[in-house]
Structure formats: structure tokens, C-alpha cells
C-alpha positions in Angstrom: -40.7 53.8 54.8 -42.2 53.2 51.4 -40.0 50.6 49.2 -38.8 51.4 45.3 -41.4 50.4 43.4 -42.5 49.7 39.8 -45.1 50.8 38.1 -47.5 48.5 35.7 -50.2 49.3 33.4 -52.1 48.0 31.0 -54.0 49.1 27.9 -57.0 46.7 26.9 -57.9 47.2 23.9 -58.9 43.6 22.9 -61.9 44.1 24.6 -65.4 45.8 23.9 -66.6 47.2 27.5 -69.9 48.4 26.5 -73.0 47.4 27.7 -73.5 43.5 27.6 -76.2 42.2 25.1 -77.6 39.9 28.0 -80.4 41.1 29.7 -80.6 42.8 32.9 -76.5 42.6 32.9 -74.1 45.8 32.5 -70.4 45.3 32.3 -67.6 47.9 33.7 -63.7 47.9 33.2 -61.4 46.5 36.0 -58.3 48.1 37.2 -54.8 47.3 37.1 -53.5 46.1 41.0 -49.8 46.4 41.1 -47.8 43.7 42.4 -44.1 45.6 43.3 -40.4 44.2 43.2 -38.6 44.4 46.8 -35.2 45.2 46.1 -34.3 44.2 50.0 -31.7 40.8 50.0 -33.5 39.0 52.3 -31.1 37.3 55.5 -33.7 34.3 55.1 -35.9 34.4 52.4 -39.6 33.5 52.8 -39.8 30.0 51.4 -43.2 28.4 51.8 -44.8 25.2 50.0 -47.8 24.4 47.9 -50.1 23.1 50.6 -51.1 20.2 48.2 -49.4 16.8 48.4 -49.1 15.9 44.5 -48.0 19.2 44.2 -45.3 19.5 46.9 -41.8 18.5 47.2 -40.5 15.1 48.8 -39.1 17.3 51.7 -42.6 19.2 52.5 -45.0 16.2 51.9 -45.2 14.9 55.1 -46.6 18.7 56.0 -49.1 19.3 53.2 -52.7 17.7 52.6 -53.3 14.7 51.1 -53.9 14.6 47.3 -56.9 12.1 47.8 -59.3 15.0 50.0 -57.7 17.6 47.7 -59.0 16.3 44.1 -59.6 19.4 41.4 -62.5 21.4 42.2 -61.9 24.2 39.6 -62.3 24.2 35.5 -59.4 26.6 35.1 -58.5 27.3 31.2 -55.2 29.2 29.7 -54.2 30.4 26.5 -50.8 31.0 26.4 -48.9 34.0 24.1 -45.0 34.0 23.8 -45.0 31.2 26.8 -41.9 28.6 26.6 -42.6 25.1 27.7 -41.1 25.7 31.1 -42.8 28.9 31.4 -46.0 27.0 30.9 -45.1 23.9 33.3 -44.8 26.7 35.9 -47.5 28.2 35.0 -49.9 25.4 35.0 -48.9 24.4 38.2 -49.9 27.5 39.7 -53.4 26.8 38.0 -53.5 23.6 40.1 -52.9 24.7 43.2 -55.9 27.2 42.8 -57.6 24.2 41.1 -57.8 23.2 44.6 -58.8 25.9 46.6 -62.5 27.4 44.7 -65.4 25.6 43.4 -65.6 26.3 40.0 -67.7 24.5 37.0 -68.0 27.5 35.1 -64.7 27.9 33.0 -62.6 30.4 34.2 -60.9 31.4 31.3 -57.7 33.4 31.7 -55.4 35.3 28.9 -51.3 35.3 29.8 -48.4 36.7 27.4 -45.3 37.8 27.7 -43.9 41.0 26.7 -41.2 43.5 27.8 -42.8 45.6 30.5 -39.7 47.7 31.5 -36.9 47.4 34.6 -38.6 46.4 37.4 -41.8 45.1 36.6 -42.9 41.5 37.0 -46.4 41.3 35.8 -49.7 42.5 35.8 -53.4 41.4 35.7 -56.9 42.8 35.9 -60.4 41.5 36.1 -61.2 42.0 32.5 -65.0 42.6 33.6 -67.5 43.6 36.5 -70.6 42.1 35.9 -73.6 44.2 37.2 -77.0 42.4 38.4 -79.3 45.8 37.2 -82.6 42.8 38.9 -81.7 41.3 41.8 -82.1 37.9 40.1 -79.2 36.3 39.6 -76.5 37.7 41.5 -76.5 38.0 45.1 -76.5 41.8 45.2 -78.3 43.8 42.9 -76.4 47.1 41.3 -73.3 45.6 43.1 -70.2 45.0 40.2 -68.8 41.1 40.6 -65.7 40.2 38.8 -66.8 38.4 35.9 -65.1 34.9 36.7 -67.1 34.8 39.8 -70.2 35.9 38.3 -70.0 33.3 35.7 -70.0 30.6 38.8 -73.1 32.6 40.4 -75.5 32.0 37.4 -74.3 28.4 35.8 -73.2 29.9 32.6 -70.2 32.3 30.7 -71.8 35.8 30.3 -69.0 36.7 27.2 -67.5 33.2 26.6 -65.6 34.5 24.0 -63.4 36.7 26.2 -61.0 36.4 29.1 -61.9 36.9 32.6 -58.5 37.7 33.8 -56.0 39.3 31.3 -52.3 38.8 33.0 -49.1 40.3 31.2 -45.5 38.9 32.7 -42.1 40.9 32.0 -39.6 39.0 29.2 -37.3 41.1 30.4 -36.9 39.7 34.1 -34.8 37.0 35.2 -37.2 34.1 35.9 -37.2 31.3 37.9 -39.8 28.6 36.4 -38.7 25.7 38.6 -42.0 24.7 40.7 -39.6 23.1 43.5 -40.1 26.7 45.6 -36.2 26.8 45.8 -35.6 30.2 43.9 -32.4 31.0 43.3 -30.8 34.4 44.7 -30.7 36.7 41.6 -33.8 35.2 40.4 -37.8 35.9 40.9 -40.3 32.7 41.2 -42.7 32.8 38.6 -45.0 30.3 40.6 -45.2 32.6 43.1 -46.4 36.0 41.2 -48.8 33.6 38.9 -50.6 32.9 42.3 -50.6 36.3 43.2 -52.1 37.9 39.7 -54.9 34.9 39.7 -56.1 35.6 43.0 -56.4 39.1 41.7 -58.1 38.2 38.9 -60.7 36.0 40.8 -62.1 39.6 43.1 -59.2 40.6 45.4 -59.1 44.1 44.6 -60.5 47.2 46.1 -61.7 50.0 43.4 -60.2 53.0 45.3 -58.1 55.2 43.8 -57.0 58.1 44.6 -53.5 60.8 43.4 -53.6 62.3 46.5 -55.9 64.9 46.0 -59.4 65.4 47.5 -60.8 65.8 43.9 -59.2 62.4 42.6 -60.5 60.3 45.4 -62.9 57.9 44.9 -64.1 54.5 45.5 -66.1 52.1 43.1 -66.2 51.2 39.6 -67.7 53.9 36.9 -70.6 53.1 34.5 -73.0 54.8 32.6 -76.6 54.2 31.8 -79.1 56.0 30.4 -76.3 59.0 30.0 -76.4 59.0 33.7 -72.5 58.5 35.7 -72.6 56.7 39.0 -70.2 55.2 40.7 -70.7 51.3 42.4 -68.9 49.8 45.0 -67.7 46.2 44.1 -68.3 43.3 46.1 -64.6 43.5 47.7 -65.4 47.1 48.1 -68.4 46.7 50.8 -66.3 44.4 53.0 -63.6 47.2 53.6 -63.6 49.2 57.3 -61.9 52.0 58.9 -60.3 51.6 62.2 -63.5 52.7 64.0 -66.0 50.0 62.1 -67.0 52.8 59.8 -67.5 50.9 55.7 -65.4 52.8 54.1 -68.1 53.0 51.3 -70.3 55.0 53.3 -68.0 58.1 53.0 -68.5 60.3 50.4 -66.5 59.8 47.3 -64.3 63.1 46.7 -64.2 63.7 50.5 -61.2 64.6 53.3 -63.1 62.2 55.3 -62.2 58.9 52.3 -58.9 60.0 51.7 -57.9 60.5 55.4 -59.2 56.9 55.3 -57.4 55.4 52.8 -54.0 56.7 54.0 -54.7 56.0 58.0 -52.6 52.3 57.8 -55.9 51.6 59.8 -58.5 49.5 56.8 -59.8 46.2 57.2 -62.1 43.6 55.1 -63.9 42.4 57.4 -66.2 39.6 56.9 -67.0 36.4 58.2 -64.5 33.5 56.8 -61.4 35.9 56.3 -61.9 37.0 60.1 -62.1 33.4 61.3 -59.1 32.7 59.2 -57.5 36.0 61.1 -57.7 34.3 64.5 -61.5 36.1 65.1 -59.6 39.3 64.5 -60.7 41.6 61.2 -57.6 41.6 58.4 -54.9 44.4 58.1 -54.9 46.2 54.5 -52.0 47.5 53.0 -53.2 51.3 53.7 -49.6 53.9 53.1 -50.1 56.9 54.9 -49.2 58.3 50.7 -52.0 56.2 48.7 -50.5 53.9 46.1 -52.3 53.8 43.4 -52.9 49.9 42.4 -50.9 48.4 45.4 -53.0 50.4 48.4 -56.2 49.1 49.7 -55.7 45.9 46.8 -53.2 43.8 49.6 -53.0 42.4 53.1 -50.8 44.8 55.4 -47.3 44.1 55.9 -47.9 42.2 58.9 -48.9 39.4 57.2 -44.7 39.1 55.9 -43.2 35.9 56.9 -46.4 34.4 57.3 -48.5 31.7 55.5 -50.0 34.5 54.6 -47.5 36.5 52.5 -48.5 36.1 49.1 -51.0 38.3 48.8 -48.5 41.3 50.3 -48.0 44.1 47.9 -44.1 43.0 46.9 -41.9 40.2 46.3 -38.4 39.6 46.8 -35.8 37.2 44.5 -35.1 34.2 46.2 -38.6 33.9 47.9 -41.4 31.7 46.6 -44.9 31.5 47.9 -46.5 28.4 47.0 -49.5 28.2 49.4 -52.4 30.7 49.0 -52.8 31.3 53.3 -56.1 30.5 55.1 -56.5 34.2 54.9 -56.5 35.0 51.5 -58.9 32.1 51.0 -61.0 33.4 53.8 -61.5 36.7 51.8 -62.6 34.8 48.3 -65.0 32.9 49.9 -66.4 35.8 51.7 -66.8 37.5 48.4 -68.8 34.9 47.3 -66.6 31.9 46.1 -67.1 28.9 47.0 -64.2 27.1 48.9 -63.2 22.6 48.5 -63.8 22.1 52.0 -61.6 19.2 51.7 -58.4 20.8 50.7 -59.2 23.7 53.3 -59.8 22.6 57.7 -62.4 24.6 59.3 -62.6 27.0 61.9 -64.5 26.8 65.3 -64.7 28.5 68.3 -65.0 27.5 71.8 -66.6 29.8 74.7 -67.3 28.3 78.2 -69.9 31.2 79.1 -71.6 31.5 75.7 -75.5 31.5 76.3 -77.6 30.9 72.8 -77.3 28.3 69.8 -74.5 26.8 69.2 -73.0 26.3 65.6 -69.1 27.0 66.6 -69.3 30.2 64.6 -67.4 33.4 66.4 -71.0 34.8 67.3 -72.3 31.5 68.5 -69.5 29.2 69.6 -69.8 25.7 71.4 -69.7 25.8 75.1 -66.8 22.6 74.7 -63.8 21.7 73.0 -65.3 18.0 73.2 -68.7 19.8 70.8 -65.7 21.3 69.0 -64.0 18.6 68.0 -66.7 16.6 67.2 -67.2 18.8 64.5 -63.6 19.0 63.9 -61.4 17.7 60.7 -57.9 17.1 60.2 -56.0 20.6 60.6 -59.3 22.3 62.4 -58.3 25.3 64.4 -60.0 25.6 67.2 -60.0 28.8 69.0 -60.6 29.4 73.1 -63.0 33.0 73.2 -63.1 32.5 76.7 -61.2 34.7 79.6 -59.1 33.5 82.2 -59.2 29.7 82.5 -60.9 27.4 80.5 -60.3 23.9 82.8 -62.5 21.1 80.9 -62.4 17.4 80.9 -62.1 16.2 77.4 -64.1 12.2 77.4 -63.2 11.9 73.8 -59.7 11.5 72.8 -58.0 14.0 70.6 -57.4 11.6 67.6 -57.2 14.3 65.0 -55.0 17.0 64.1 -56.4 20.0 65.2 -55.1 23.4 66.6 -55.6 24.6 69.5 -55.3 28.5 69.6 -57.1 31.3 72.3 -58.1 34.4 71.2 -59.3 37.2 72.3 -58.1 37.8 75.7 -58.0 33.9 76.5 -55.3 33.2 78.8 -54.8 29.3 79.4 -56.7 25.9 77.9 -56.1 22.6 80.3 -57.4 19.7 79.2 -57.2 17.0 81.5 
């Protein structure tokens, strides 16, 4: 059943979206991605920490990674509109968590306010820019949109340094809570928690379908014009998204029964290579209503991923709950659009299979033979998965002295290590 919702939009109109005066690039309008209220009181409410120790609370520090491997890998830069001094202290602390989590030594530059967006309605933020790559030189994928903050980190230098690469607005009119302790109270909303969420937005998690329903209002990709020529281009997001059957969703034809039928099957995936690892080997869920919903639909993970480390990038948010910790899988699907991931805040993922034949580099496709290969290429919180059927009975020389997680997958039934 389809929760109440709000609805959040967005009129930019600080911002001059013609062509860019930098050769070879062409810039397109983002989209507003909706991130809903859930009325539902909530027996337990999700309550989940920053994964950072500096960052955490004296009850969780003993669970989250060290400060010392988790040192700021991100130049992250905010100016603030209408923002109290706890408003900002919350604020900025979500900027530090993600401070951790990308690679990032072009400045993302982000643009927050707060203004009265109506009942219901927590926030909103858009990738202020695609950036376009009309060569081939200088972004990975030529005639392929990138959100702006991430193509500033491909090429080494801000394309329109005078502009915001994320534009986020937050509702005056809601009941905040701007503690950063993750311990919301019950008529309140954690502001930590929807920061997170819009930024993570903002840095290329968001599909370009849209659709009202209709056949004729269906499409997929973001629309530009050159040379009085309309076309529209899949983003970078975009070409990682599947139907149930493997089909990319952006090889059916915009306008088409067969993209809407898509779109509203509950069956789409991003599938790529880090965000499947991070999904136990298994492609990733999208939020996919059988009745499309325009700027929540195709733009979140599916609501399995509730209750999970996973939850924040879920389409809605209840008071009380606070999600301080991005999820492995979220993080999987920004470095598999082309971010760049500290590998110190973040454990790898390797894969064992007993009857694998080929080269072995502990990917999914070409996993060790051994958990003893495994962990020797292991760090602290590694997850290690078993590909192998039936039982996998190995003698392990090396002692386990690391933390590491042993999990099985895909039809693995047992693991003894003796």
C-alpha cells in the first residue's frame, strides 16, 4: 500500500542552464528526488550510528571504525541561508560523515536554506547540473550526463565554480531535531538523517525517469538541445538500472508500454559491480510502485532495505528514527557511478569458491579458491562471502586474527573451518 506522501519542488532560478562556455562541455537541469514523511509510529524506531568513531556516541564507539583509518578524504563546502547555529552543527556533521566516505579534492560546493515548504515536507535537493563529455576526453563516457560534483572530481578542476553543485531547501516549518546524538525524540524528525539523504542525492543517486502515468509522459534521460536538435541522454545512474529479466531499462524505447510496464513492475535493479558485492553478490532492489511516483520511484533502494544498515537511502523517514551511517550499499552504488571510495573508512569485499577455475583476484567473477587467499587479502570488517554449493570443509593454517565476516551466498550451504 502506498504511504501519505508529500510533495517537494523546486524552482531554480539562480542558475543559468545554457550551454557551458567550456569547450566540448554541455550542461542539462537535474531533477527534484523526493524524500517522503512516514506518518507510521514506529514500535521500535530505526536507530542506527555514524559508522565513524570521532563522530559516534560513547555508547556505539566500541562498534564503529577508528577515526585514525577514517581521516577526511572529501573537500566538502556549505553556504548556509536562514541556518541557526545548531542547525549548522547538525548540519556539518552530516558533511563529515560523507567527508569520509568519497574521494574528493575538487570542492564540492553545496547551497542549503531554509524556508517554509508546506505540511509535510522535509527538504529537497537536486543536482544543480549534468555535465556532458560532447569528446570522449575527459569524462569516462562520452554524450553520457555526470552530475556536476562528480564531474568536477573526473577532470581536476570546477567547471562553474561560481555555482552550487547541489542546491538543498529544508522545511522551517517542521519540528526538527538537530541533536547529532541519533537519539530523536518521538514528535520530532532528525535533521542529520535527511542531510545524509539529500547529499547523497546530490552526489549522482538519482534515476532521470519520469513518467505521470501515461504512455506519452514516459521517459527516461535528461533533455538537451544542440544545434536546435532535442535528444534525450541517459545519466550515468541511468545505464546501471535493469528489469527483472537483465533487460537495461535504457534500451527500451522512451514513450513505450514496454518502459512504463518497467518502471511500475516492483522488479528494477542498479546493477553494477561494487553495489552488487555490497548486496551480498545479489543485484539491488529499487523502489519501483506498481503507480510511478514521480521523484521518489526508480531514485531509492526498495523497501527491503527497511531496518537495515541500509535504510537511508529508502524513499521516507519516520520521527523518532535517525540514520547516521550511509550502508555499504549506498556507497557501493556511488562508487560504481564513478566515485571514488576511502578505502580505509570502508572493508572490502571478497569472494571465496572451492571449484572456481581461472585467475584469481577475489572478485564475484573470479573469486579465490580459499578463505586462507581470502583473508590474506582481508582488512578489518572484510566480508567474505562462500559462492560455493554444498560444503565447503577447508583447513585454515593461518589464524583468523582479523575481523572479518564470514557470509555464503548464492546457494552456499555450510563453511567449516577446522
Amino acid at each position: 500500500m502506498i504511504r501519505p506522501f508529500m510533495v517537494i519542488s523546486i524552482v531554480l532560478t539562480c542558475l543559468d542552464f545554457t550551454n557551458a562556455q567550456v569547450p566540448d562541455f554541455i550542461s542539462v537541469q537535474g531533477k527534484e528526488i523526493i524524500y517522503r514523511f512516514d506518518p507510521a509510529i514506529k514500535e521500535k524506531p530505526l536507530r542506527i550510528p555514524s559508522p565513524f568513531t570521532n563522530l559516534a556516541t560513547p555508547d556505539n564507539r566500541k562498534l564503529a571504525r577508528s577515526s585514525e583509518d577514517c581521516s577526511l578524504s572529501a573537500d566538502i563546502r556549505v553556504t548556509y541561508a536562514g541556518f541557526n547555529a545548531q542547525a549548522q552543527m547538525a548540519f556539518q556533521h552530516a558533511v563529515d560523515i560523507w567527508k569520509r566516505c568519497i574521494v574528493a579534492t575538487t570542492p564540492i560546493r553545496i547551497g542549503v536554506d531554509f524556508t517554509n515548504l508546506g505540511a509535510n515536507t522535509l527538504g529537497q535537493a537536486i543536482v544543480a547540473r549534468y555535465i556532458i563529455d560532447q569528446s570522449g576526453n575527459d569524462l569516462p563516457m562520452k554524450n553520457v550526463p555526470y552530475p556536476v560534483a562528480l564531474a568536477n572530481n573526473i577532470v581536476g578542476y570546477d567547471i562553474y565554480p561560481s555555482e552550487p553543485d547541489i542546491i538543498a531547501e529544508f522545511n522551517s516549518g517542521v519540528s526538527w531535531y538537530f541533536g547529532t546524538d541519533g537519539k530523536t525524540p518521538a514528535n520530532q524528525i532528525d535533521f542529520v538523517t535527511v542531510v545524509l539523504h539529500e547529499i547523497c542525492h546530490g552526489l549522482g543517486f538519482a534515476a532521470s525517469a519520469q513518467s505521470d502515468n501515461t504512455v506519452s509522459n514516459t521517459f527516461i534521460g535528461r533533455d538537451y538541445t544542440i544545434d536546435n536538435e532535442s535528444e534525450l541522454l541517459p545519466t550515468i545512474f541511468d545505464r546501471k538500472l535493469e528489469e527483472a529479466g537483465g533487460t537495461k531499462i535504457t534500451t527500451l524505447p522512451n514513450f513505450s508500454n514496454q518502459l512504463l510496464s518497467a518502471l511500475t513492475s516492483e522488479l528494477v535493479f542498479f546493477d553494477d559491480m561494487h553495489a552488487r558485492a555490497a548486496n551480498g553478490g545479489k543485484r539491488v532492489p529499487l523502489y519501483a510502485p506498481t503507480i510511478f511516483d514521480q521523484g521518489s520511484s526508480i531514485s531509492h533502494l526498495a523497501e527491503s532495505f527497511n531496518g537495515t544498515v541500509n535504510a537511508l537511502m529508502t524513499y521516507s523517514l519516520a520521527a523518532e528514527e535517525s540514520i547516521h551511517d550511509p550502508g555499504p550499499v549506498n556507497i557501493g552504488i556511488l562508487e560504481d557511478v564513478g566515485w571514488p571510495i576511502n578505502q580505509n573508512c570502508f572493508p572490502t569485499y571478497l569472494y571465496v569458491n572451492k571449484n572456481f577455475v581461472g585467475v584469481e583476484t577475489g572478485a564475484i567473477l573470479n573469486p579465490f579458491k580459499s578463505l586462507e587467499k581470502a583473508h590474506e587479502q582481508s582488512t578489518n570488517g572484510s566480508t567474505i562471502f562462500f559462492l560455493s554449493s554444498g560444503v565447503h570443509d577447508e583447513t585454515n593454517d593461518q589464524l583468523l586474527d582479523r575481523k572479518v565476516l564470514l557470509r555464503l551466498a548464492n546457494g552456499g550451504s555450510s563453511v567449516i573451518i577446522r
